[in-house]
C-alpha positions as CSV (number, residue, x, y, z in Angstrom):
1,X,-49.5,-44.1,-51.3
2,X,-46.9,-41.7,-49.9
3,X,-49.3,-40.7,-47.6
4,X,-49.6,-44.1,-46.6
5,X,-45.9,-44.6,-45.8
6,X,-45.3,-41.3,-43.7
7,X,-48.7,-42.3,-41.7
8,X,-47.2,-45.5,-41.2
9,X,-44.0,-43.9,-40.0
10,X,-45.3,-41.5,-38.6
11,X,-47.1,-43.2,-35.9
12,X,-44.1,-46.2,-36.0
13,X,-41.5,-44.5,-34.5
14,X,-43.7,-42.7,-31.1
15,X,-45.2,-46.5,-30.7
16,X,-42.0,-48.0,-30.9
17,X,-40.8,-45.8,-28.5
18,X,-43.4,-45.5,-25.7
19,X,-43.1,-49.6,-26.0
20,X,-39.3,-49.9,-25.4
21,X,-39.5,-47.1,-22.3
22,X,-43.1,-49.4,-21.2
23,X,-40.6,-52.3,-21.1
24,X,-37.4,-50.7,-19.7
25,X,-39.7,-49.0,-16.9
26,X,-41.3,-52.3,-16.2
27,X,-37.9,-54.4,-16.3
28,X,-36.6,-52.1,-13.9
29,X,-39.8,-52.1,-11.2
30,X,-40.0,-55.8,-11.7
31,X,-35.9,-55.7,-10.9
32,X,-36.7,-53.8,-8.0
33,X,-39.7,-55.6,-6.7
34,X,-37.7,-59.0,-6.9
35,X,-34.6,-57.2,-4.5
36,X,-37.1,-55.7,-2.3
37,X,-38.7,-59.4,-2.0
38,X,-35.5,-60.5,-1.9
39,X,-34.5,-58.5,1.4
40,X,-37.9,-59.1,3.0
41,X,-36.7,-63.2,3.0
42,X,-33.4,-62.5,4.1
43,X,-34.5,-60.2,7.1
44,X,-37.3,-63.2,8.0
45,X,-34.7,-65.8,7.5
46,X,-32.1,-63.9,9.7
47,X,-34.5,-63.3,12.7
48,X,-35.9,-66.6,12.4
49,X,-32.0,-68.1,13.4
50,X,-31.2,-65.2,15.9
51,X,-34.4,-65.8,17.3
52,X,-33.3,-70.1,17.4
53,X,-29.7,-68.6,18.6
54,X,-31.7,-66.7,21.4
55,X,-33.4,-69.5,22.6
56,X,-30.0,-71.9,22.4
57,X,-28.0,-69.1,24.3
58,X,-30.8,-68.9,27.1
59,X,-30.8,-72.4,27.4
60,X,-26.7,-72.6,28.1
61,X,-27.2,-69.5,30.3
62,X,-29.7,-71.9,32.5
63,X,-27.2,-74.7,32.4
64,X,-24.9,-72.8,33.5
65,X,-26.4,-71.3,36.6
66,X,-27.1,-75.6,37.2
67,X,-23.4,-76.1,36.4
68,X,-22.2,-73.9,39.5
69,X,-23.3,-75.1,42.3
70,X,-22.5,-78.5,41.3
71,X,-18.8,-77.7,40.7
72,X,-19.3,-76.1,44.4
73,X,-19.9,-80.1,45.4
74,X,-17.3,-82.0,47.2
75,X,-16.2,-83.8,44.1
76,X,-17.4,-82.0,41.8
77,X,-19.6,-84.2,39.6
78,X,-20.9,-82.7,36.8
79,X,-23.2,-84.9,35.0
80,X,-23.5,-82.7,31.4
81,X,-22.4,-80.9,29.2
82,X,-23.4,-76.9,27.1
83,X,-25.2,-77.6,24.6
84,X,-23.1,-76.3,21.5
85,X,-25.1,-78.3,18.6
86,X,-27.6,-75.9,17.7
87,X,-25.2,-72.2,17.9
88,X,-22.7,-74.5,16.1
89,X,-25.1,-75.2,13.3
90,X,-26.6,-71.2,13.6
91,X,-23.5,-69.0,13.3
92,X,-22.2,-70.6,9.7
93,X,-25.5,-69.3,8.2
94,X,-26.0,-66.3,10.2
95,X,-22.5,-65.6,8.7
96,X,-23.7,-65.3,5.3
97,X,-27.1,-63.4,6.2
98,X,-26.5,-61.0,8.7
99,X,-24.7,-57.8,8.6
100,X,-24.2,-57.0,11.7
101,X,-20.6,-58.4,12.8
102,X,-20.4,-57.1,16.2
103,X,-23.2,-59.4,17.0
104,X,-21.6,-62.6,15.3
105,X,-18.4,-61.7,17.3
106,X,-20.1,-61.8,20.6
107,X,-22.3,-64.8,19.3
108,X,-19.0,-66.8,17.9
109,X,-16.9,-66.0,21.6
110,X,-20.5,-67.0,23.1
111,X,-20.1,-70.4,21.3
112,X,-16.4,-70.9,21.5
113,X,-16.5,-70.2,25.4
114,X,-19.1,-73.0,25.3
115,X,-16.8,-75.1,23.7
116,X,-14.0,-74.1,26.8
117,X,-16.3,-75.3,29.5
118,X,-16.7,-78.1,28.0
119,X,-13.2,-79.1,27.6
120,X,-12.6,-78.1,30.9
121,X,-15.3,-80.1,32.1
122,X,-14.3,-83.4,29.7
123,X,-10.5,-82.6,31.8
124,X,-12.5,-82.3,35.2
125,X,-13.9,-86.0,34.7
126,X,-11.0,-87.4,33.5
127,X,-9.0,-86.2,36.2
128,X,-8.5,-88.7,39.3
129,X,-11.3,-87.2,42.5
130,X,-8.7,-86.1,44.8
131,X,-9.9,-82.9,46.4
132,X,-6.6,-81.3,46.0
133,X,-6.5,-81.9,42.1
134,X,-9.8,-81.5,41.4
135,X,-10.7,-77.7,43.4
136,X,-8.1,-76.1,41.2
137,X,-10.1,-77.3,38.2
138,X,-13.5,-76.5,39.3
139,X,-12.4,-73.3,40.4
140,X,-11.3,-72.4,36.8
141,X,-14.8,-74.0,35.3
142,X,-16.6,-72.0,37.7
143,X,-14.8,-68.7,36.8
144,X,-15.2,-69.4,33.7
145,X,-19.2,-70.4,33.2
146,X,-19.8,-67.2,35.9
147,X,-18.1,-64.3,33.2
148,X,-19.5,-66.4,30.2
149,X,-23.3,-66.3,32.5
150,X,-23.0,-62.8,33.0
151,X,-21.9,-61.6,29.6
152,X,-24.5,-63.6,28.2
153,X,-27.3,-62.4,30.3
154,X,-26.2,-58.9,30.2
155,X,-24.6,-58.3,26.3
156,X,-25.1,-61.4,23.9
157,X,-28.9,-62.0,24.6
158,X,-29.8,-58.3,24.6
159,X,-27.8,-57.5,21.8
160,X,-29.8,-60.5,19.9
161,X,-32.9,-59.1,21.3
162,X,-32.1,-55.6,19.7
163,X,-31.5,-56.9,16.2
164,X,-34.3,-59.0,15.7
165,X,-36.3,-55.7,16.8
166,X,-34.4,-54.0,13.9
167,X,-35.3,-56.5,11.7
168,X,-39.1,-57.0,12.6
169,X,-39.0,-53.1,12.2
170,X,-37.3,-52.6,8.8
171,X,-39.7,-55.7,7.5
172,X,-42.7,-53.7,8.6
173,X,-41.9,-50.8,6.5
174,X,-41.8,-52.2,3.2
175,X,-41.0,-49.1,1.7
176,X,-37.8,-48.8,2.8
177,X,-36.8,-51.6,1.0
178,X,-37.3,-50.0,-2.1
């Protein structure tokens, strides 16, 4: 019977060990599987609304380059507006996902230069169509939409460009995220 008890022990104690390091071990992987699956959605989530932000700053870079040469017109008659809707829903949740701040600066000044053209273009309409009030006007629009064209085209859109290649390149190599 005592032989019984310290079998019983005996083999109690190494079982009951190996199955609370079995659990920790697998708690832990399962921990890290979950934050490594977590990452992966957060990278796809964040390229997927640069990649929208992309596209929405290309398309105000085109507007622009239609805006000019109408301001150019004697009167200026510029029939639209930049289209603000989609970076102005983009940035709040690219706030919350994205590291990389440089990149929301430059996307946020993107979007609130936007904005200033179209003030200035809302002040260009409502303004009488005298030539001598109205040049000034388009002549500070067209300044304007030329430095926000040509940082676009030549910081913003490349800078987008290199992050979502960052991203498509961390999500490749899975193991990293470990």
């Amino acid at each position: 019977m005592l032989d019984d008890v310290s079998t019983f022990w005996g083999q109690f104690l190494p079982n009951l060990v190996a199955t609370l390091v079995g659990a920790f071990v697998g708690f832990l992987l399962a921990l890290r599987f979950d934050h490594a699956r977590e990452s992966r959605s957060r990278m796809e989530q964040e390229a997927s609304l640069l990649r929208a932000a992309r596209d929405a700053a290309e398309h105000n870079v085109q507007l622009i380059a239609q805006l000019k040469p109408i301001l150019f017109a004697a009167p200026p008659m510029p029939s639209f507006e930049m289209d603000t809707v989609i970076l102005d829903a983009l940035v709040p949740q690219l706030v919350q996902l994205s590291s990389d701040t440089d990149l929301l600066a430059r996307l946020n000044d993107f979007r609130f230069q936007l904005h200033h053209i179209n003030r200035k273009l809302d002040h260009l309409l409502s303004h009488g169509f005298t030539p001598i009030s109205v040049t000034p006007l388009a002549q500070g629009v067209t300044l304007t939409a030329g430095n926000l064209e040509k940082s676009g085209k030549e910081t913003l859109l490349p800078s987008i460009d290199a992050r979502i290649a960052s991203l498509e390149t961390l999500q490749r190599q899975w193991w990293k995220l470990w």
